[in-house]
C-alpha positions in Angstrom: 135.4 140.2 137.8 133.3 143.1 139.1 134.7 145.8 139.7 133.7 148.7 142.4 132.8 151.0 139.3 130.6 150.2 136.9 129.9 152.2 133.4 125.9 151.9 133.0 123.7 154.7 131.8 124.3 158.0 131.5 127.9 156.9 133.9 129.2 155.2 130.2 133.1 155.8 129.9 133.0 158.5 127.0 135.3 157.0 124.5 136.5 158.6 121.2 138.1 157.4 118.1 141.0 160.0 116.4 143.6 158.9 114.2 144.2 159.9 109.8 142.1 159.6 107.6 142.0 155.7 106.4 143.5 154.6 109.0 140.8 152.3 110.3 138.4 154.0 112.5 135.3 153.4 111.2 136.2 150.1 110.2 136.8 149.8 114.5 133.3 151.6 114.8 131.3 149.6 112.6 132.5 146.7 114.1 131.7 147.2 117.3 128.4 149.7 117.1 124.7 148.8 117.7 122.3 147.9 114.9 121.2 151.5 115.0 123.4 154.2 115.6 123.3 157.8 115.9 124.7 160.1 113.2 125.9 164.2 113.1 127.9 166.5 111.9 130.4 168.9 114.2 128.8 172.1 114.1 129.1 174.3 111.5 131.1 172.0 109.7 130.0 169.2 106.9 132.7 166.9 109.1 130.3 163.7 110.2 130.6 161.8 113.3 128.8 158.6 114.5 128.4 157.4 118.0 126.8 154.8 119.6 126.5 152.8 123.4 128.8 149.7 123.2 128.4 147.0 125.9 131.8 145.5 127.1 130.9 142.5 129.6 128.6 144.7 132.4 129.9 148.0 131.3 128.7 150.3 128.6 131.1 152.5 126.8 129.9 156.0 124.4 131.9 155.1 121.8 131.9 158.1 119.2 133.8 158.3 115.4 135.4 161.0 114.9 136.2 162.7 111.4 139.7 161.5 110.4 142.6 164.1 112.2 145.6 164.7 110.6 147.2 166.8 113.0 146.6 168.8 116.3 148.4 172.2 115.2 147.6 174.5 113.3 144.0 173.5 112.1 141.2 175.8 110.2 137.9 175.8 109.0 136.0 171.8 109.9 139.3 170.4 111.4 139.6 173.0 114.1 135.9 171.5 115.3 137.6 168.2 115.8 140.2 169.5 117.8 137.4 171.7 120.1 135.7 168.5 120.5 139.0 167.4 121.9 139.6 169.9 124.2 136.0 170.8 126.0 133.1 168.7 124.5 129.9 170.5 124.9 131.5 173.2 127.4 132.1 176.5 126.4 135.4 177.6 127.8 135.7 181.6 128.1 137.9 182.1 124.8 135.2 180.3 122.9 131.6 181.8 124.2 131.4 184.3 121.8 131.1 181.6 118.7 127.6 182.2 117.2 127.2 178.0 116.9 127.0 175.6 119.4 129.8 173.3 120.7 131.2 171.2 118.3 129.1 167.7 119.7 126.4 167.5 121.7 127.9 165.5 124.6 130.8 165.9 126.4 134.6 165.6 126.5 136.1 162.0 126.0 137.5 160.3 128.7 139.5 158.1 126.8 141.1 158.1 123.5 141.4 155.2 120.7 144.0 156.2 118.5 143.7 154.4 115.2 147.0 153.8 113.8 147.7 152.4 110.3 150.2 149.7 111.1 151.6 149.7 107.3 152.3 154.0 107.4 153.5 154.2 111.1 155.9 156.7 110.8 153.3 159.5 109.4 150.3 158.3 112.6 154.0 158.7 115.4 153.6 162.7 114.8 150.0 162.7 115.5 150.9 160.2 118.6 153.2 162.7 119.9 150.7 165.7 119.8 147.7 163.4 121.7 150.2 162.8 124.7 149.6 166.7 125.4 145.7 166.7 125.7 146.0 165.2 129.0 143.8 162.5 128.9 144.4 158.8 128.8 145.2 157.3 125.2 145.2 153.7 124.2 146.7 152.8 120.7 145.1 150.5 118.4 148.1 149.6 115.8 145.9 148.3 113.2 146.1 146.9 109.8 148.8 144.4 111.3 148.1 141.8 108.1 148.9 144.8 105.5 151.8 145.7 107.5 152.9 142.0 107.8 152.3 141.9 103.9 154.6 144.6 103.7 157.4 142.7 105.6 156.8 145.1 108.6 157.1 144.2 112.0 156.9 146.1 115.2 157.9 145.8 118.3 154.6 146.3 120.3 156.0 146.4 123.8 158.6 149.0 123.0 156.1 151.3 121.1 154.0 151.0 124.1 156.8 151.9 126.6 158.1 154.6 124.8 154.9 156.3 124.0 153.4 155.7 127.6 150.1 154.4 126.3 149.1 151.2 126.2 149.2 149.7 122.6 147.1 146.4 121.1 147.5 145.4 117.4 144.3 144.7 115.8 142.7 144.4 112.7 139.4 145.7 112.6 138.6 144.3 109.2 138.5 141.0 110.7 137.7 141.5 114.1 141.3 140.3 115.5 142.5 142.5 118.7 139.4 144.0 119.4 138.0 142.7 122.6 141.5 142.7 124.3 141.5 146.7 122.5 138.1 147.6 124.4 139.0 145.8 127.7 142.3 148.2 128.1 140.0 150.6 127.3 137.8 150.2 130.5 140.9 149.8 132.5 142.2 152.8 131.5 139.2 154.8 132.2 138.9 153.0 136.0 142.8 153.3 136.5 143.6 156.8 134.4 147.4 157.2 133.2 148.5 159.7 130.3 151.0 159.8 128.7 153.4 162.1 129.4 154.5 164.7 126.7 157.9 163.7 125.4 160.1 166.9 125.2 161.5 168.4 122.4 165.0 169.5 121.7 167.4 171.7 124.0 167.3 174.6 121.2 163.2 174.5 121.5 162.9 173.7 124.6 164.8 177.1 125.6 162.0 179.1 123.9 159.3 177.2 125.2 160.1 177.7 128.8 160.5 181.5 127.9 157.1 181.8 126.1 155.3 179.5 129.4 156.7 182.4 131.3 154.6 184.8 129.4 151.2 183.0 129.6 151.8 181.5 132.9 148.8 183.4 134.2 146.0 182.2 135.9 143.4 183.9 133.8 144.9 182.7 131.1 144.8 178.9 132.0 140.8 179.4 133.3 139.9 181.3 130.1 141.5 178.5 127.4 141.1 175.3 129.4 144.1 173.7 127.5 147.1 171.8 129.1 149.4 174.6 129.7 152.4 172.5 127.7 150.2 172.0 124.8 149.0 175.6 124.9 152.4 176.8 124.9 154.0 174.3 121.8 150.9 175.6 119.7 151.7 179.2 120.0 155.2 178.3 119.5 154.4 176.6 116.3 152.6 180.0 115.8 148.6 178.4 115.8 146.5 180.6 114.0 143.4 180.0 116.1 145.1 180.1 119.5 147.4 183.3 118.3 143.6 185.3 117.4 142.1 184.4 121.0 145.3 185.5 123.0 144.8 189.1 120.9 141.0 189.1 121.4 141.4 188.6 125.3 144.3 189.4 126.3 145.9 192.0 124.1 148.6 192.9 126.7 150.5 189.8 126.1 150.7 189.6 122.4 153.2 191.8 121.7 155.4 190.2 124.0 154.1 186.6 122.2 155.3 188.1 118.7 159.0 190.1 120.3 159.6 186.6 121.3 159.1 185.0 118.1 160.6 187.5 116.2 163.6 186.8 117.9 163.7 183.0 118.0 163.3 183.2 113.9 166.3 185.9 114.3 168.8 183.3 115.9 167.5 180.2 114.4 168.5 178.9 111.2 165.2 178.3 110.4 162.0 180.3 111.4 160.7 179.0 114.8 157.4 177.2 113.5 159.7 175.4 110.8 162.0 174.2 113.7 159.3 173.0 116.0 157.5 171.0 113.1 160.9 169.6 112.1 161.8 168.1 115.5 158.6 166.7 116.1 158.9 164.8 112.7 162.8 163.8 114.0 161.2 162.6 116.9 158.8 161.1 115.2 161.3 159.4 112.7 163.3 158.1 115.6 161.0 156.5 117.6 159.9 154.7 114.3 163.3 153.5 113.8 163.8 152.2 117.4 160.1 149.9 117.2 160.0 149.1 113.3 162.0 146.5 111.5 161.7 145.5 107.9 161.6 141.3 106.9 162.3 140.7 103.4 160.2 137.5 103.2 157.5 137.6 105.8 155.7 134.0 106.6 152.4 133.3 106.2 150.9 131.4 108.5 148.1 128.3 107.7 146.0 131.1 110.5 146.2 134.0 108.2 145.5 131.5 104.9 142.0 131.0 106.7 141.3 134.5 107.6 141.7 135.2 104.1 139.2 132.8 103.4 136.8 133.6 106.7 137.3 137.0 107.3 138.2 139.0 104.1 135.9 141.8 103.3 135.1 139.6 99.9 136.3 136.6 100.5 135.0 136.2 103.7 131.3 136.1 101.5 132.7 133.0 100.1 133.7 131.4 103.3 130.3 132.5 104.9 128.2 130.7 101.5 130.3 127.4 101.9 129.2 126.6 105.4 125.7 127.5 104.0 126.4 125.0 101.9 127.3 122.7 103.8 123.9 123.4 105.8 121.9 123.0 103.4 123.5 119.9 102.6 123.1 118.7 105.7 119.3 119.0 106.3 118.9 118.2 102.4 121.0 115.0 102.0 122.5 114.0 105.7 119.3 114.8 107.3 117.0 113.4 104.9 118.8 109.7 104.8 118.9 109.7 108.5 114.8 110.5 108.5 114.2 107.8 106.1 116.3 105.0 108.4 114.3 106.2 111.6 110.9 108.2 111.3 110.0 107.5 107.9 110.6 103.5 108.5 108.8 104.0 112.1 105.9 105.6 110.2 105.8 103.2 107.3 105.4 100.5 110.3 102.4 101.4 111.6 100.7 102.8 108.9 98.8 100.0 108.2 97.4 100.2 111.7 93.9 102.2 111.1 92.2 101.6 114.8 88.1 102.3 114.7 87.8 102.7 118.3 88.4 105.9 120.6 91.2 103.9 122.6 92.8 102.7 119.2 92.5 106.5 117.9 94.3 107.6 121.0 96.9 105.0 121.3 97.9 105.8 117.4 97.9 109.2 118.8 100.4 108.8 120.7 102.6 106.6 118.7 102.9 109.4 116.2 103.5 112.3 118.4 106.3 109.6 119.7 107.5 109.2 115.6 107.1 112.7 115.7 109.7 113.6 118.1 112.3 111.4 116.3 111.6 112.7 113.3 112.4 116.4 114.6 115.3 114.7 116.8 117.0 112.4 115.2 117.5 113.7 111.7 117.2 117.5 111.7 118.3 118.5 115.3 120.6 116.3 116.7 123.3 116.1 113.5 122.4 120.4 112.8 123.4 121.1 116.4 126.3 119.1 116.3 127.7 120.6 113.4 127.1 124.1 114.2 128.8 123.5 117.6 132.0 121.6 116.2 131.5 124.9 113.6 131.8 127.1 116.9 134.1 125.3 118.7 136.5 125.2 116.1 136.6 129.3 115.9 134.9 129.1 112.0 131.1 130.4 113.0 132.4 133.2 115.0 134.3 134.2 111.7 131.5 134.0 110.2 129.3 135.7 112.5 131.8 139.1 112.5 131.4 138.6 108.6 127.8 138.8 108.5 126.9 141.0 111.0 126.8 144.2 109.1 123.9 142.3 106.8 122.1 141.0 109.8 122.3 145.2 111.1 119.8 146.1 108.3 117.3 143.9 109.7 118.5 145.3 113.4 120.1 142.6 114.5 123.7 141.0 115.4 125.7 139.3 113.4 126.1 136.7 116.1 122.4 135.4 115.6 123.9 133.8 112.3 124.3 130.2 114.5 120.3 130.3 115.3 119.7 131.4 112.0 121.3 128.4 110.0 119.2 126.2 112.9 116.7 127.5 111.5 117.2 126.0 108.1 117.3 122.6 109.6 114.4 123.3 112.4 113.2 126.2 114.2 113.0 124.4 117.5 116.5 124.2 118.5 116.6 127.6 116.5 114.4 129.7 118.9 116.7 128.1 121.9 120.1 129.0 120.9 118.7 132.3 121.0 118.5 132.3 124.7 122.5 132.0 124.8 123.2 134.5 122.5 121.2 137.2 123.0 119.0 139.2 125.3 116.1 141.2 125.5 114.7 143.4 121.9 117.8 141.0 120.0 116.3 137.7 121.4 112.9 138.8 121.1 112.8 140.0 117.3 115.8 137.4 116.5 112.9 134.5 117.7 110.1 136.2 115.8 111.9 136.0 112.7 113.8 132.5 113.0 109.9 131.3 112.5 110.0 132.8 108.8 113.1 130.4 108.1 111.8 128.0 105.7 112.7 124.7 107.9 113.4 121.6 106.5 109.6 120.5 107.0 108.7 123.4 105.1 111.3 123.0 102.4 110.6 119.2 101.9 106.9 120.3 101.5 107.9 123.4 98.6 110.5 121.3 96.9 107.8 118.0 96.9 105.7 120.4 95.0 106.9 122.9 94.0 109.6 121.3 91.7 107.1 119.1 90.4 104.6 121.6 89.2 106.6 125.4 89.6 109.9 124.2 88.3 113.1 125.0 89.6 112.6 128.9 88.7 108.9 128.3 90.5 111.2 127.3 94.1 114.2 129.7 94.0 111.3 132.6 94.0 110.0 131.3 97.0 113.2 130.6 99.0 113.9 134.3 97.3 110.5 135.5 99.0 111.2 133.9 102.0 114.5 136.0 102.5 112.4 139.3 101.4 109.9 138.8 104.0 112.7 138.6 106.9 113.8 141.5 105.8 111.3 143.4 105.7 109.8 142.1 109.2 113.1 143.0 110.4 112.7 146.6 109.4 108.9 146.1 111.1 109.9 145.3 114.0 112.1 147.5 114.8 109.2 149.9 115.2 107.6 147.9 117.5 110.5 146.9 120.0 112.2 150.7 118.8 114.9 150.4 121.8 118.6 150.2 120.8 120.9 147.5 121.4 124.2 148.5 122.3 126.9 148.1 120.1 129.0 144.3 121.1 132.2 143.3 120.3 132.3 139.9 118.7 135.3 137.4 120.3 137.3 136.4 117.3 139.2 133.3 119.1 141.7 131.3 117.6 141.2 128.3 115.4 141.0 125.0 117.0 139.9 121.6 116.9 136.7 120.9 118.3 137.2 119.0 121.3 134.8 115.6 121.2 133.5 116.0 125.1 132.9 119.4 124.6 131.1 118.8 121.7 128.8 116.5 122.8 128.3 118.2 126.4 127.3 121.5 124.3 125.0 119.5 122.0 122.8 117.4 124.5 123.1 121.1 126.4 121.2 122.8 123.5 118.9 120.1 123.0 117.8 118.2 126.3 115.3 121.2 127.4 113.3 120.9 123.6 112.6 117.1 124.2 111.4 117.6 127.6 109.3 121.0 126.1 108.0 119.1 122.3 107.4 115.6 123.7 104.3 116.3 125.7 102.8 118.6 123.2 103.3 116.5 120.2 101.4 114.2 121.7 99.0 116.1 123.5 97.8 117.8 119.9 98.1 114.4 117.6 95.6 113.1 120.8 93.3 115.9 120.0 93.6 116.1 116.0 93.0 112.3 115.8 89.9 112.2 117.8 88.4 115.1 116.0 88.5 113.4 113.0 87.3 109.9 114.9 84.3 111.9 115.6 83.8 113.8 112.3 85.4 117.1 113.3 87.3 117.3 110.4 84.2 118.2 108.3 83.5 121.1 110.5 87.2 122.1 110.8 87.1 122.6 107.3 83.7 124.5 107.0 85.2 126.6 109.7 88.4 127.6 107.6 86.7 128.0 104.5 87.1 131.6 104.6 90.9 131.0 104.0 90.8 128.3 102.4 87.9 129.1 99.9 87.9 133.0 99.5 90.9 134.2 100.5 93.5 131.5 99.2 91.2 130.1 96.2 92.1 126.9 97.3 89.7 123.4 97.8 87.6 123.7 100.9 88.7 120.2 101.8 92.2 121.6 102.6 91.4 123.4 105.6 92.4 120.0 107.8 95.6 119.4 105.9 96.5 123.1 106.8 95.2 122.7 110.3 97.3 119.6 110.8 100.4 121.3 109.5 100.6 122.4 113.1 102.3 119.3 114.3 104.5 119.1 111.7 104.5 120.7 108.2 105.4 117.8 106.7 101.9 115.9 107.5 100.1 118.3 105.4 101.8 117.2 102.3 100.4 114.0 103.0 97.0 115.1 104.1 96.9 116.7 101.0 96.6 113.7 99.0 94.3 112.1 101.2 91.7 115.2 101.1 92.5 115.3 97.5 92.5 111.6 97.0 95.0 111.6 94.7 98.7 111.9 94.2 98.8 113.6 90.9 97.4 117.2 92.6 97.9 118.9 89.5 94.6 117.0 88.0 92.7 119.6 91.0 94.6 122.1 91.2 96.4 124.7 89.1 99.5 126.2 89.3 98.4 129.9 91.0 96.6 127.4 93.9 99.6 125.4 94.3 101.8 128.3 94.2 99.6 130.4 96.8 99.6 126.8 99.2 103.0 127.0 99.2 103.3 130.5 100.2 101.0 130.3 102.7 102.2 127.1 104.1 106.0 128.9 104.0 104.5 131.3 106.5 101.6 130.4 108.8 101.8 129.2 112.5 104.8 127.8 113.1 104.3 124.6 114.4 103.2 123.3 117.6 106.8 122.5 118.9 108.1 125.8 118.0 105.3 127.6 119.9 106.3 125.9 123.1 109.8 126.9 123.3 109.4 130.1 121.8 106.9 130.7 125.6 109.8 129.4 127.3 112.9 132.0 125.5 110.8 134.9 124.8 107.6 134.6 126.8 103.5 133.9 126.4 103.1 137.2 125.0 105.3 137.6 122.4 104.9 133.7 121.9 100.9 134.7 120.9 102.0 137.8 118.8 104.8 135.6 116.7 101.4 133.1 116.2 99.3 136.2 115.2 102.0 138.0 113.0 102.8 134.5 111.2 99.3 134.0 110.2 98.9 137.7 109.3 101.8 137.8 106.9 100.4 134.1 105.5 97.0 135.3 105.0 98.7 138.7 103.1 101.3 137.9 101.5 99.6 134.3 100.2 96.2 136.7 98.8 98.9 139.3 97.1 100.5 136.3 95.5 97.3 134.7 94.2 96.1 138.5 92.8 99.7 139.0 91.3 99.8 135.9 89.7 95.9 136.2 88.3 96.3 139.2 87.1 99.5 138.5 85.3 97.8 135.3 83.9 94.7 137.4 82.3 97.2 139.8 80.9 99.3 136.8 79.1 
């Protein structure tokens, strides 16, 4: 729904979060905020804030952390920036211009406030809810921690808190995402439809001297020089606030004395001196309203829901959860995937290998029946059962879970945690990869998100590193290249974030509920995912085996590899007649293991090679061009230009990270 207001730009609904210390606001922050964000501290103070844009649907929020608050009254020293924060932003009302530093933050005055609540200590946040009502702007509770709180056999009634508060209140749990996209939506409708809550009033006895000290300060120049509520103005100097009480004397010394008469008397005639008797009936009031919302269950359930949370969404456990779908990944394109190529491509390939045509017709015609196998290989095995995993993974509410998990690992290479589903693709095949992209994310995310995906070690890749790599490298040999495959990532995540330097707002991930997949959806999502890549591989799998083949009908291949012998020969140290193996490996990565032992002319490659040139093939063939397929849908999600830079980065980091390999691992040997 649009609405006839929309927060973009420098209109973003200001939004701040205040609550305790520990109560959850960063948690809330984190969880929400861009992959970079921008950090401070309040002026003067060593009391850090973060902030950040946040998109919600077509609006953008400024969503800023505040240091934790423990009270409005009678604050000193860093908490009092907090509160100035609060009141004008990065205004200077008249009581205040004669402070040598600058406003507390460098942007102005929420519009909104997110009051973090810890669910499990209500009673102690109710005070602090009581003194926010009086700051005249709209407040929206987040009652979070609602799983410690239901550990604690706590429950409370939402609806009534709301109601009796006059703010709107959603339980949450930051820590695993639950409550906040309804928490974020409430607050965009209370910035378009603004309601505060109304200060509750405190007792008859207090009440009496508040109306008596309003009367005193119920001055226009008063109100214009402090910029405060007049109600909360007046409860702080009743509860005798040191900061407040000092600016009154500064400005306007005529009024003090009558300020102190009256407090001299209220502590004459109550039993109790009068800041002791305001902060006792707040916490009364505070008390009570606890009472009336809170309930205590001996034995709370424990729902099958919360079981998998544990497991899913649990700042440690949730790891667990996260590595057993990686698992199960990996043993799909390792064992599922694998059986299912040897039933359909392999068989298809063992058919017509025997079929060796000498004529430019037969050439062509073989052409094309391997760009055809091709396909189903790519199809079949790796994409088709990956897809349909992830999406029953999706559909069931587990990869969002996983996603939220994640995402904070995913910000250190500046991404979102969301681009986990392409990323797992990846490990299968970066076609379908590179398109999933294009639903999940937009612009710099898609852009850099693509560009990496084609540093995933697909399953071409990894059938080609475990073929030879466990043969000759060992097991240790593989794991350090699957190791330097994760290394490089990162560290081309942190690259490119230089070269696209624009921030992505902050999102908030949907946790849904768990479900079971539902079998037309499923299928309807899959073929939705995957009928645009046939159409986009097809004709270019067998446009370049048309080419390959009759460049090597015609004795190209000879000149292909005196061509690459720069790489091949100097930089990589490897056998000039490897050039066309690598060359090939465009098509598919798998046909250069093959080649290999045809331009070796032997399966035993360890009789010609030794184990710094097959460890520096490997590397290079973990990085270089991805493949012809990949290429074509990465011009169709991100565009020709990037397309050609992912093509020219790819070979870059090959060429580099392949020659400081080789030098690493000759110098080592010399030194052995």
């Amino acid at each position: 729904m649009l609405h006839s207001h929309v927060y973009r730009g420098e209109n973003r609904l200001r939004v701040a979060l205040v609550g305790h210390p520990n109560s959850g606001k960063s948690t809330i922050f984190h969880a929400v905020a861009s992959t970079r964000y921008n950090t401070g501290k309040l002026s003067g103070t060593h009391k850090p804030y973060a902030e950040c844009p946040v998109q919600i649907g077509v609006d953008e929020i400024h969503l800023v952390d505040l240091p934790g608050l423990p009270s409005l009254r009678g604050l000193s020293g860093d908490d009092l920036e907090s509160l100035k924060y609060l009141l004008w932003g990065d205004a200077r009302p008249i009581i205040s211009r004669h402070e040598r530093h600058e406003p507390p933050a460098p942007f102005p005055r929420p519009d909104v406030l997110i009051q973090v609540i810890d669910a499990s200590a209500l009673q102690q946040s109710l005070e602090l809810s009581l003194e926010l009502a009086e700051l005249g702007l709209p407040v929206v509770i987040a009652l979070n921690m609602m799983d410690e709180a239901h550990r604690k056999g706590i429950e409370v009634d939402v609806s009534s808190l709301s109601e009796k508060l006059g703010a709107p209140v959603i339980p949450t749990v930051a820590l695993k995402g639950h409550g906040l996209e309804e928490l974020f939506a409430t607050v965009l409708r209370s910035g378009r439809n603004p309601v505060c809550p109304l200060p509750e009033p405190p007792n008859t006895h207090i009440r009496q001297w508040a109306n008596r000290l309003h009367k005193v300060i119920d001055r226009p120049d008063i109100q214009q020089a402090f910029s405060i509520p007049a109600n909360m103005l007046t409860m702080n100097l009743l509860e005798q606030d040191n900061y407040l009480r000092s600016e009154i004397k500064s400005h306007f010394p005529e009024v003090a004395p009558d300020i102190h008469a009256l407090r001299e008397q209220a502590n004459h005639e109550l039993p109790r001196t009068l800041t002791e008797e305001v902060k006792a009936d707040r916490h009364h009031r505070a008390m009570t309203l606890f009472n009336d919302v809170a309930n205590n269950v001996h034995q709370p359930k424990i729902s099958w829901e919360d079981r998998m949370d544990m497991l899913f969404l649990h700042p440690h456990w949730g790891l667990v959860g996260s590595l057993a779908v990686f698992a199960a990944v990996l043993f799909m394109v390792f064992e599922v995937s694998t059986g299912l190529d040897a039933i359909s491509s392999a068989r298809l390939t063992t058919m017509i290998s025997t079929w060796q045509p000498d004529t430019a017709t037969g050439v062509i015609a073989r052409a094309v029946a391997d760009g055809l196998i091709g396909l189903i290989g790519i199809v079949v095995p790796y994409m088709l059962p990956l897809v349909l995993m992830l999406v029953a993974l999706e559909e069931s509410g587990i990869m969002h879970r996983i996603a939220f998990v994640v995402d904070r690992f995913f910000h250190a290479i500046g991404l979102h945690g969301r681009v986990a589903v392409p990323f797992l693709l990846g490990l299968g095949c970066n076609v379908p990869a590179i398109a999933a992209t294009r639903a999940l994310t937009s612009g710099r995310e898609r852009i850099v998100a693509s560009l990496l995906i084609t540093f995933v070690p697909c399953s071409a890749r990894s059938a080609v590193v475990l073929a030879l790599g466990a043969k000759y490298l060992g097991a240790t040999g593989v794991f350090l290249l699957f190791i330097l495959s994760l290394l490089v990532i990162a560290v081309l995540g942190r690259l490119l974030s230089h070269r696209y330097p624009e921030i992505s707002p902050g999102l908030i991930q949907e946790i849904p509920a768990y479900a079971w997949p539902n079998m037309h959806r499923l299928i309807s999502s899959t073929w939705q995912r995957t009928r645009d890549i046939v159409t986009i591989v097809l004709p270019l799998l067998v446009g370049g085996s048309i080419v390959l083949a009759l460049l090597q009908f015609v004795g190209g291949d000879q000149i292909i590899n005196t061509l690459l012998s720069p790489v091949t020969g100097w930089m990589l140290g490897l056998p000039v007649a490897l050039g066309v193996p690598i060359l090939f490996g465009v098509l598919r990565k798998e046909l250069s293991l093959v080649m290999i032992y045809q331009a070796l002319g032997t399966f035993e490659i360890g009789q010609m090679l030794d184990w710094i040139q097959i460890s520096t093939f490997l590397v290079f063939l973990l990085f270089y061009i991805p493949c012809i397929s990949t290429f074509a849908v990465m011009v169709k999600v991100i565009g020709r230009k990037d397309a050609l830079f992912s093509v020219a980065l790819s070979v870059g980091v090959a060429l580099i990270v392949a020659l400081a390999v080789r030098l690493a691992l000759n110098a080592a040997e010399g030194m052995a």
